[in-house]
C-alpha positions as CSV (number, residue, x, y, z in Angstrom):
1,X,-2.4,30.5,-10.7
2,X,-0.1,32.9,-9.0
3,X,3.5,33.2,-9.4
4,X,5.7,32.5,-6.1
5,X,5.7,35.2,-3.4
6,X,7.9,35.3,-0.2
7,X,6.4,33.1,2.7
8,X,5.0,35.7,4.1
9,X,1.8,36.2,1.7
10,X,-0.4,33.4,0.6
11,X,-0.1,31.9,-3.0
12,X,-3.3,32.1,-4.0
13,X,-4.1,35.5,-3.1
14,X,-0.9,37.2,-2.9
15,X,-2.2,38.9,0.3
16,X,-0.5,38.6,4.3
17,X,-1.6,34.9,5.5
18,X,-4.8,34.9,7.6
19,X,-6.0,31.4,9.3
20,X,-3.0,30.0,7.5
21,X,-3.2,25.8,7.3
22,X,-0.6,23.5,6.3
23,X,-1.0,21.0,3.9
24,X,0.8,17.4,3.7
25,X,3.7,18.7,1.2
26,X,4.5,21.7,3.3
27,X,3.0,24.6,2.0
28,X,0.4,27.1,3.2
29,X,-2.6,28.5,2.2
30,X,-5.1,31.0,3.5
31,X,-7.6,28.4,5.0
32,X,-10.7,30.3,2.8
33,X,-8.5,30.4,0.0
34,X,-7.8,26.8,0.3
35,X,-11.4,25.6,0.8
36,X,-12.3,27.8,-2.7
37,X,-9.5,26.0,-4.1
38,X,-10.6,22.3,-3.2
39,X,-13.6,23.1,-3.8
40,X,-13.2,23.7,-7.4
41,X,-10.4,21.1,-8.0
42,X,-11.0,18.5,-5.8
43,X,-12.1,15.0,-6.0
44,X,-12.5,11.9,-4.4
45,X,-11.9,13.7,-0.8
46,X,-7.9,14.6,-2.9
47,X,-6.5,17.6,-4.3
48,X,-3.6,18.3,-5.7
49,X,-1.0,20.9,-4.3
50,X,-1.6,24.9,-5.9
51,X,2.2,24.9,-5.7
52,X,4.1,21.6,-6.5
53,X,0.9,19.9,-7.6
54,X,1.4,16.6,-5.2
55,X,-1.8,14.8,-4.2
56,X,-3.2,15.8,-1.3
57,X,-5.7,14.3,1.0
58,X,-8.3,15.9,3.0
59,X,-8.9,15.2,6.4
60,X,-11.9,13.7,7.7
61,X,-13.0,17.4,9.3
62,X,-12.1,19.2,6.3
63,X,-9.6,21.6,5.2
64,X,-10.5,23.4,8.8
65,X,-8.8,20.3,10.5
66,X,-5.6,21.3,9.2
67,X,-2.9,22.0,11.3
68,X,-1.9,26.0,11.5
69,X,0.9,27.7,11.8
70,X,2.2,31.2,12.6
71,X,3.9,33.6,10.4
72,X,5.7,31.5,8.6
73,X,6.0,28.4,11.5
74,X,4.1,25.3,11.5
75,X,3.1,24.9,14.4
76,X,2.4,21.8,14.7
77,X,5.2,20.6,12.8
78,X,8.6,22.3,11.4
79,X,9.5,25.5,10.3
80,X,9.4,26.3,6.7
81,X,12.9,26.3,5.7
82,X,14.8,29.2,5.0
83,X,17.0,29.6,1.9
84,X,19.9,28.5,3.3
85,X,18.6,26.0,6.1
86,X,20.8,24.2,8.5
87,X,21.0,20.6,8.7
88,X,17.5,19.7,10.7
89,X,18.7,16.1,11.9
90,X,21.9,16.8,14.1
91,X,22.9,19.6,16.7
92,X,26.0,20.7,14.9
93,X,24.7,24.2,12.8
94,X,25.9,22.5,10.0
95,X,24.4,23.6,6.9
96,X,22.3,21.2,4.7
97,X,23.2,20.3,1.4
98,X,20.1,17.5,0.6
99,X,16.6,17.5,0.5
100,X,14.5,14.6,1.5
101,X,11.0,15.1,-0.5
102,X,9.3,12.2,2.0
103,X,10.7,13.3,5.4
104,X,10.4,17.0,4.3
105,X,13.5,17.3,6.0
106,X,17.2,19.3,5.3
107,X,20.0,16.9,5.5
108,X,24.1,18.0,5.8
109,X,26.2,15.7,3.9
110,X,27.3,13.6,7.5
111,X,23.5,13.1,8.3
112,X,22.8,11.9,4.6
113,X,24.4,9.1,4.7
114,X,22.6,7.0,7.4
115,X,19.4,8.7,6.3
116,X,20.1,6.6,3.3
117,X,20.8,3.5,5.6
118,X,17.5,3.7,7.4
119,X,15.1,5.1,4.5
120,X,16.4,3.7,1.5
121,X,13.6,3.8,-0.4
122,X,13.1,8.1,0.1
123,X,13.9,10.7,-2.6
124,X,16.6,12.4,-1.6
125,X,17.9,15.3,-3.8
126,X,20.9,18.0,-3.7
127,X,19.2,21.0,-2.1
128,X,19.4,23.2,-4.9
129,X,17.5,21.0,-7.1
130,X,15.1,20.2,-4.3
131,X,14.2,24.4,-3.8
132,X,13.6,24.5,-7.7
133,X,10.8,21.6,-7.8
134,X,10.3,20.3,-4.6
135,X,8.9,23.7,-2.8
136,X,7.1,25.2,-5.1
137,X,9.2,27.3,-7.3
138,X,8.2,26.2,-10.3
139,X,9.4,27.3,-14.1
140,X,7.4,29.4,-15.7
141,X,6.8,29.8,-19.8
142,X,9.5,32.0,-21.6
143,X,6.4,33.4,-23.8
144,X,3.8,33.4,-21.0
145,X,5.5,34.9,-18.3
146,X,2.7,34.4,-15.7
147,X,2.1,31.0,-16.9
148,X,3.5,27.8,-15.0
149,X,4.6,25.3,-17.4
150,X,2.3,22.5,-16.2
151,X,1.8,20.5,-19.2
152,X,4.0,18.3,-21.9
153,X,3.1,18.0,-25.6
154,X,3.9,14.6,-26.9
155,X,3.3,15.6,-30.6
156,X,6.1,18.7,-30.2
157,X,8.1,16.8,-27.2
158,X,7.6,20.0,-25.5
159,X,7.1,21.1,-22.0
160,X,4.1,24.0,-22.1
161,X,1.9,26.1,-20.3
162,X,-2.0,26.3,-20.5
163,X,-1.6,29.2,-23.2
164,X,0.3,27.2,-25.3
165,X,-1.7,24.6,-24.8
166,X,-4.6,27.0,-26.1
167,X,-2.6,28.7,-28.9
168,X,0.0,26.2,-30.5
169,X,-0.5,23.2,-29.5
170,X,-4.4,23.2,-29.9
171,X,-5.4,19.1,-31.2
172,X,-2.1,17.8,-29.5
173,X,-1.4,14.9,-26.7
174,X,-0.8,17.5,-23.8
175,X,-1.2,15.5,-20.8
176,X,-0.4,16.8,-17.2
177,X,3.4,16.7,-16.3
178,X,2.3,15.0,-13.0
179,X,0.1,12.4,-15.5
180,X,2.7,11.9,-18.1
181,X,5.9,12.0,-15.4
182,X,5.2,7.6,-14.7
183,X,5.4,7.4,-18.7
184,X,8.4,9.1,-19.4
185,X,10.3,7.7,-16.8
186,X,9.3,4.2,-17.2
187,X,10.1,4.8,-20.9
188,X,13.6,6.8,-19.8
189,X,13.9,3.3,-18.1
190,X,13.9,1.1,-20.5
191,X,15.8,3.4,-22.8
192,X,18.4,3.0,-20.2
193,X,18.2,-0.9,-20.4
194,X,18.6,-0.7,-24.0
195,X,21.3,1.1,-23.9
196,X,22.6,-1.1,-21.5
197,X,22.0,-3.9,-23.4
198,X,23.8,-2.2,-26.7
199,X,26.8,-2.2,-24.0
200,X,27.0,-5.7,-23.5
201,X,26.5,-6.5,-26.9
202,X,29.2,-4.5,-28.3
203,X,31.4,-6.1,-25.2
204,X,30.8,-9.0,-26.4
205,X,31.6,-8.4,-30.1
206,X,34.9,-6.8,-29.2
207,X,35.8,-10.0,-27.2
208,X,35.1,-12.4,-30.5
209,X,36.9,-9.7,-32.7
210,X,40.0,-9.8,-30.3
211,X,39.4,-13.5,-30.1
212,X,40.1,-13.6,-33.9
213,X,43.2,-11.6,-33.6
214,X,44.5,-13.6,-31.0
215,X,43.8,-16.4,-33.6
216,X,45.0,-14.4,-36.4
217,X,48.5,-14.1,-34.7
218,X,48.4,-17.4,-33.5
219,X,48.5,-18.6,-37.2
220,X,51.1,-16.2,-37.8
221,X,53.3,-17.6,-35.2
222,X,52.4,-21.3,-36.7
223,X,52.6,-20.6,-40.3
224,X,56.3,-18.9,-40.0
225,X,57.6,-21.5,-37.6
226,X,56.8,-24.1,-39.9
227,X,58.4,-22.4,-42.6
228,X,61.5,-21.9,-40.7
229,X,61.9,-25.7,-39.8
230,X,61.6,-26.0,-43.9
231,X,63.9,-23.3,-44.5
232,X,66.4,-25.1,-42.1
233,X,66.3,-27.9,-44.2
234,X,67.2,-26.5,-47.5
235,X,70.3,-24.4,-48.0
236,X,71.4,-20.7,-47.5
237,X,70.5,-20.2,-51.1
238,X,66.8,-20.9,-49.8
239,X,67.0,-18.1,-46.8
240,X,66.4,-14.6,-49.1
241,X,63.7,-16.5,-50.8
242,X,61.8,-18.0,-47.0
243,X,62.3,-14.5,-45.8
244,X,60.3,-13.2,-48.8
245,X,57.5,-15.6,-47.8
246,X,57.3,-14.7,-44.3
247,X,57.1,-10.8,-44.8
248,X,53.9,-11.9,-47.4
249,X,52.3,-13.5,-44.1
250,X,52.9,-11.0,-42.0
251,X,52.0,-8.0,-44.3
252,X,48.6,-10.0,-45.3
253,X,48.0,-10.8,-41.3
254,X,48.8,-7.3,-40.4
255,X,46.5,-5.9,-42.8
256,X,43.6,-7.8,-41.7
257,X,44.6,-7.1,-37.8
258,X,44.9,-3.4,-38.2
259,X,41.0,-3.6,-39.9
260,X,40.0,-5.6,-37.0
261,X,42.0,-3.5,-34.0
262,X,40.1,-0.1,-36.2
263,X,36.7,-1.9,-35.7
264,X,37.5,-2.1,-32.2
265,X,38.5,0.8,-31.6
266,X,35.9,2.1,-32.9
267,X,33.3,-0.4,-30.7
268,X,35.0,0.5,-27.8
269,X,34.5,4.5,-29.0
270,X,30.9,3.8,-29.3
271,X,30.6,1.3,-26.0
272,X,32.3,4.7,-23.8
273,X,28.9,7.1,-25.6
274,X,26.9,4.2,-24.2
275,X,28.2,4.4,-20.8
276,X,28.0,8.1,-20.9
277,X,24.6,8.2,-21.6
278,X,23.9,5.8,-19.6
279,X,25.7,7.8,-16.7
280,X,23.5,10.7,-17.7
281,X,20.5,9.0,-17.4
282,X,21.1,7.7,-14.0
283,X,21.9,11.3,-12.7
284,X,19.0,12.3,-13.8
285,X,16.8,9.2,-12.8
286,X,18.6,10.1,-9.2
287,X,17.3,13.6,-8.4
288,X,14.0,12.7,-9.6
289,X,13.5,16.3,-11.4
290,X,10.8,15.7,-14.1
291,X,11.6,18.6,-16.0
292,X,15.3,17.3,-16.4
293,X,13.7,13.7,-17.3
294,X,11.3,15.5,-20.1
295,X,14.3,17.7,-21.3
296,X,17.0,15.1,-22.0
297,X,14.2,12.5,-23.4
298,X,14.0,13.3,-27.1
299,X,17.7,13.4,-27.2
300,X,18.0,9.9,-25.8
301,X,15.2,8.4,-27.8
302,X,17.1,10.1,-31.1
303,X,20.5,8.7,-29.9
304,X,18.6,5.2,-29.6
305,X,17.6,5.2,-33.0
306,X,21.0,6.1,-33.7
307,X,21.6,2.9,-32.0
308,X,19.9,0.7,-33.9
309,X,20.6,2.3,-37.1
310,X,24.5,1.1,-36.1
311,X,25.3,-2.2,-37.7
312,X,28.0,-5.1,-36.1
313,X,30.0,-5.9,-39.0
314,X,30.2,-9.6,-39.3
315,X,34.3,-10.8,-40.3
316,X,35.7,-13.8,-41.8
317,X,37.8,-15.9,-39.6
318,X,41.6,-15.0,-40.5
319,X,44.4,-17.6,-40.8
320,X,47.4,-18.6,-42.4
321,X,48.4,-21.5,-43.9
322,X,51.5,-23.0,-45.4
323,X,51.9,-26.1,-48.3
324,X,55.2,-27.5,-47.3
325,X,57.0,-28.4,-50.9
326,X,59.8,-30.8,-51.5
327,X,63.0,-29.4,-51.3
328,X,64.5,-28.8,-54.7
329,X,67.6,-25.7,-55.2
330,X,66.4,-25.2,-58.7
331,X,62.7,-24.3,-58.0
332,X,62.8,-22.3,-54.4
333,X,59.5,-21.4,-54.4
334,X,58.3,-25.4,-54.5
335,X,60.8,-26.2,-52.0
336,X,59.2,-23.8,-49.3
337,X,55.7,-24.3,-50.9
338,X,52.1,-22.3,-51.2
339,X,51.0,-19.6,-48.7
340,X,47.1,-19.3,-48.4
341,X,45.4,-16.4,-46.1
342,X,42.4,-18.3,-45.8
343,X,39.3,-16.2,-44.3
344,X,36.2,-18.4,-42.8
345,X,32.9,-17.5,-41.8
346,X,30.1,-19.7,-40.5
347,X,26.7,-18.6,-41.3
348,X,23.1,-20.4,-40.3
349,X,19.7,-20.1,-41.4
350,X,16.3,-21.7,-40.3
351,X,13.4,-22.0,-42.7
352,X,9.7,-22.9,-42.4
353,X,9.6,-26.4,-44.4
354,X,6.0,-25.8,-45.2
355,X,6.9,-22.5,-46.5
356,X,9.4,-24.1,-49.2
357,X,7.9,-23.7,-52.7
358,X,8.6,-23.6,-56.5
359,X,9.6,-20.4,-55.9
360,X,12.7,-19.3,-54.3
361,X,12.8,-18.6,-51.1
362,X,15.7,-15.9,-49.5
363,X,17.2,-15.8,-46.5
364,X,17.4,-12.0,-44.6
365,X,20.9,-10.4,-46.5
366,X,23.9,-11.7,-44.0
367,X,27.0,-8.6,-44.2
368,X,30.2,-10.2,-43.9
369,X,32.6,-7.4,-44.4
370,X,32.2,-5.9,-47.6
371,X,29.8,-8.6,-49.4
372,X,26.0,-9.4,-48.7
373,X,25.3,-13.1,-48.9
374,X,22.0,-14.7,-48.3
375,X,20.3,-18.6,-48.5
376,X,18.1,-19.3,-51.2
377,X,16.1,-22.5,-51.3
378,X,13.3,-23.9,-53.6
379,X,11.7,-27.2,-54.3
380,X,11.7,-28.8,-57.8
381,X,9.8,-31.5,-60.0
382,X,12.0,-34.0,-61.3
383,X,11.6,-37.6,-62.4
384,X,9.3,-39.9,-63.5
385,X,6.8,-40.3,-61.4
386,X,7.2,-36.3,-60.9
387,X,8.3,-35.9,-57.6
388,X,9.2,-33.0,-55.3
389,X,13.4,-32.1,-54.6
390,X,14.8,-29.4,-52.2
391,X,17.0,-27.1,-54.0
392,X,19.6,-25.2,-51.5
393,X,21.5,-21.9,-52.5
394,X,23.8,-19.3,-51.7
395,X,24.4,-16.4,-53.4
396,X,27.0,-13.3,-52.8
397,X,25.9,-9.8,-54.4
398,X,29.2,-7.1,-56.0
399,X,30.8,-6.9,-59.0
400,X,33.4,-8.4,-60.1
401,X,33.6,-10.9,-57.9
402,X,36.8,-13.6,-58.1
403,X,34.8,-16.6,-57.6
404,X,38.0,-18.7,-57.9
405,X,38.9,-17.8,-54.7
406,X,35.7,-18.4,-52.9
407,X,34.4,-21.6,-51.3
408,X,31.0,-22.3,-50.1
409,X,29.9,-25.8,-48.2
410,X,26.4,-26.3,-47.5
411,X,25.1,-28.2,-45.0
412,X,21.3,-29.7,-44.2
413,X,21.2,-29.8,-40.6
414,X,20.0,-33.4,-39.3
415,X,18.3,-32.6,-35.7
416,X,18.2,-36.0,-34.2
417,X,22.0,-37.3,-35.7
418,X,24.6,-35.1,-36.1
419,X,26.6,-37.8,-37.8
420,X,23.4,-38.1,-40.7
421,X,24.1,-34.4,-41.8
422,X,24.9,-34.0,-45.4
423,X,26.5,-31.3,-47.2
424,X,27.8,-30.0,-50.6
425,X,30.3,-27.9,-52.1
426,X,29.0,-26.4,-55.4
427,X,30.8,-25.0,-58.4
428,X,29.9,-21.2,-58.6
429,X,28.2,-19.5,-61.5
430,X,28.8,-15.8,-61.7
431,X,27.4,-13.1,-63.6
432,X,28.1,-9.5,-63.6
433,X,26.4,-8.7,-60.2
434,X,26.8,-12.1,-58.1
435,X,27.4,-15.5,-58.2
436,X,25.8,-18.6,-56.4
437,X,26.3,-21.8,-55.2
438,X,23.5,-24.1,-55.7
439,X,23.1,-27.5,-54.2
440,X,20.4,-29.4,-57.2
441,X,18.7,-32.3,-55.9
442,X,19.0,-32.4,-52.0
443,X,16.6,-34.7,-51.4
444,X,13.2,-35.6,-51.4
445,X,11.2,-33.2,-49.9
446,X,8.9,-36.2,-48.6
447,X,12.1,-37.5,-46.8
448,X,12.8,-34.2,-44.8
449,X,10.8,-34.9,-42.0
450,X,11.0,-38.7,-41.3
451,X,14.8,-38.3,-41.8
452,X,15.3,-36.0,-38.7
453,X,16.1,-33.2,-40.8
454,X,12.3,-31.2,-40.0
455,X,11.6,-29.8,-36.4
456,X,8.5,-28.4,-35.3
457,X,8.0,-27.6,-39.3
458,X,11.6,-25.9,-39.6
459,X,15.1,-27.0,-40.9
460,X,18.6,-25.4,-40.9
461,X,20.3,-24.7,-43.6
462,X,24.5,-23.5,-42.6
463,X,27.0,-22.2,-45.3
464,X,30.6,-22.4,-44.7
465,X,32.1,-19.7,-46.4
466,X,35.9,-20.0,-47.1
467,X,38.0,-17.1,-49.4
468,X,41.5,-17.5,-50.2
469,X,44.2,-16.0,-51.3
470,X,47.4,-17.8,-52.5
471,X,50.9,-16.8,-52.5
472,X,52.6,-19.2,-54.8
């Protein structure tokens, strides 16, 4: 295919015009140059475009029905625009700054705008842009310098020309741009809605973490008001010592908001990327260049992974509290009594009951913060006649771990009465690497289901998961 001469020669042949025709797009051919061209390329009564490659129909008479036009004029529609056109749609000179690929038309900014009213649904593109792909100036390969780039490698996520189609990419998914364009932005689309989607989800987890804070403080306020009315109560001597309490709140609260206000910070960091990218994509979705779309699409599909790869971190809920003591001068620190920051974290699991063996059975690993918890839950033969028990479990992974100061309740779910739930607060046993709670002896596995506690073969198992630390 030829490169792009002035409008004065035909594109096929390179040569002065003669019989020029007009085709639907806009551009001209030599009408014997044309008629070798269809007649090689075309197909079900179509072909597409030598220039910008958009389908074409043929007319009923043929390619001699045309209509055709005179050095450069159509004449039986518009001229062919110029390189600096004016506006086409008002009588002021002004000079156009859009392209509309359906109307075919130059628009100045003033004329854009109700364009836009009455034709919504047109492609409409900054004029620049439009000359590059709309018009037939097409790239052409950096290695191949004759060669249009025409084609996009989905192996290499490349945009190519038939030579490297021949030559290095020779075995490889290299479908038409004009095939492949629905594809990649359908996919560009939806990469878009995931991103948006990764928006509102990290909205929404920076409202429950300020939540927390909001709670965290709360406490804060509580906890030192109530140990100012008990302060009041004892004597001066007391003061120093309630102070000394207080600034133990407040460092332990502050530590824990200024982790939560980094996480934040750090959401909101990541939501404003989103948004960027976002932005990007719908700049590009709006002037409809398929080269732009193919050339940013391996960067967004990378940054999605990137994404995905990003893990909410899930936090303990934060608070306060305060063991009012009896008031005694000799023993200050029982007078204003035992400070607790007490972190809580709800955490619930479904399993399949027929999927409940002798064997244990894990939960997916839950992160809160910096420990990895997940269920565990097993059926056992015990008593005489042998009979079948559900077994419940939690177990926290790291070494090390103070399981003094770590609560778990367990609860078995009741789906028809809320008031017929049990639950269970097990005694941990550690070892080196973890430590569990386990919950022996549920209940019969027989009873599950006529209890309420077994819908549609499923039943919830939820962990309360309390760590405290005292100030005594």
């Amino acid at each position: 295919m030829a490169e792009k001469t002035d409008n004065n020669n035909c594109s096929i042949c390179l040569n002065d015009f003669t019989e020029p025709k007009t085709i639907e797009c806009g551009h001209e051919f030599c009408v014997k140059c044309l008629e070798d061209y269809v007649s090689k390329v075309g197909k079900d009564n179509r072909f597409p475009c030598p220039l910008c490659r958009e389908d074409v129909t043929i007319p009923d008479g043929g390619i001699d029905t045309l209509p055709s036009s005179i050095s450069g004029v159509n004449t039986e529609n518009e001229p062919i625009k110029s390189p600096s056109p004016n506006c086409e749609a008002c009588k002021k000179n002004a000079k156009s700054k859009f392209h509309c690929l359906d109307c075919k038309k130059c628009l100045c900014a003033s004329c854009k705008t109700p364009h836009d009213s009455f034709f919504s649904d047109h492609r409409v593109s900054e004029l620049a842009h439009s000359r590059n792909t709309a018009d037939g100036s097409r790239p052409f390969c950096y290695r191949h310098k004759t060669e249009i780039l025409e084609f996009y490698c989905k192996d290499c996520c490349q945009i190519i020309c038939k030579e490297c189609q021949i030559s290095d990419h020779k075995g490889h998914d290299t479908p038409e741009i004009n095939q492949y364009g629905k594809e990649a932005l359908t996919e560009l689309t939806n990469l878009k809605i995931e991103f948006e989607k990764k928006i509102t989800e990290q909205t929404n987890y920076v409202d429950d973490v300020n939540k927390k804070i909001s709670a965290l403080n709360t406490s804060v306020v509580t906890s030192c008001a109530e140990i100012d009315q008990q302060v009041k109560t004892i004597c001066e001597a007391v003061t120093r010592k309630g102070s000394e309490f207080k600034l133990y709140i407040q460092n332990a609260h502050e530590k824990e908001e200024r982790k939560m206000k980094r996480i934040v910070e750090s959401s909101k960091n990541f939501i404003d990327e989103l948004e960027e990218s976002v932005d990007n994509i719908n700049t590009i979705l709006k002037v409809d260049s398929m080269y732009d779309v193919l050339d940013v699409l391996p960067t967004i599909k990378r940054q999605q992974g990137e994404n995905e790869a990003r893990e909410l971190i899930k936090l303990y809920e934060v608070s306060s509290k305060v063991h009012l003591g009896e008031i005694n001068t000799s023993t200050l620190d029982e007078m204003i009594g035992r400070i607790e920051i007490t972190r809580n974290k709800e955490l619930t699991h479904t399993f399949k009951h027929s999927e409940v063996t002798r064997d244990w059975r894990f939960s997916p690993v839950y992160k809160v913060e910096d420990r990895l918890w997940h269920f565990k839950v097993y059926q056992s033969l015990r008593g005489r006649p042998i009979q079948c028990r559900l077994t419940l479990g939690m177990m926290v992974y790291g070494e090390n771990l103070i399981s003094g100061k770590t609560k778990v309740t367990i609860k078995l779910i009741n789906n028809t009465d809320v008031t017929k739930t049990v639950d269970y607060t097990p005694q941990p046993t550690t070892t080196l690497f973890a430590t569990e709670f386990i919950w022996n002896d549920v209940c019969f596995m027989r009873h599950l289901s006529p209890a309420g506690f077994v819908n549609n073969d499923q039943f919830t198992v939820q962990a309360t998961l309390v760590v405290t630390d005292i100030k005594t």
